[in-house]
N, C-alpha and C positions, 0 to 999 in steps of 0.2 A: 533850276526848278526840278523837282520830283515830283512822279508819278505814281500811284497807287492804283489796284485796283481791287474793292472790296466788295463780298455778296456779303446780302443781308436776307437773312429770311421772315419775314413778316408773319408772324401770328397772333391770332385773336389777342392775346393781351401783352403784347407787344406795345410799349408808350411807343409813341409819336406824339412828337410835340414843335413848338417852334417858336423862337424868342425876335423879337421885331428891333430893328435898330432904325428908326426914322429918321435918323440925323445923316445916317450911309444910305437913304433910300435902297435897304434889302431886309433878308428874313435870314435866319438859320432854322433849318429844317431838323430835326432830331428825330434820329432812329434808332431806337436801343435804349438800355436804361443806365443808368449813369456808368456802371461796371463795365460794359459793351458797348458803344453807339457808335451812329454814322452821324457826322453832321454836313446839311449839304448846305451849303453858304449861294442863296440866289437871290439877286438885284430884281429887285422891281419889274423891270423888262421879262424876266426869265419865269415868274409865277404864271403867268396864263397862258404859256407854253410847257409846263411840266402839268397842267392842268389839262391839260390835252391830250396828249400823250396820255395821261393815268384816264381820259375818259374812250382814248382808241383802246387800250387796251384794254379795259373793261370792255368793252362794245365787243371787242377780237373772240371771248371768253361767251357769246352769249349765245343758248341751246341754237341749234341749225335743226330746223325744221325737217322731219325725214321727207320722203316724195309720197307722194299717196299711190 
């Protein structure tokens, strides 16, 4: 087995997209346009745990109140 490991940088008009395979109970995740992309292969199981993680880390990113 090999290992990879690739950054992606997300901007506004950056596709993401994702094609459903219900017979493999998973999704492919698409990042990039067809020329460049990442595709991230996650089972069933693994969607409302990458949905979490993308809602900490949004949450990580939001203003901090100064002190008065």
């Amino acid at each position: 087995m090999a290992h990879l490991t690739a950054g992606v940088h997300i901007q506004p008009g950056t596709e993401l997209s994702f094609r459903s395979h219900p017979a493999e109970d998973r999704v492919v995740l698409k990042l990039g346009e067809a020329d460049g992309n990442v595709a991230v292969f996650l089972p069933r199981s693994e969607i409302a745990r990458l949905a979490e993680v993308l809602a900490q880390a949004q949450k990580s990113l939001s203003p901090v109140k100064a002190a008065a």
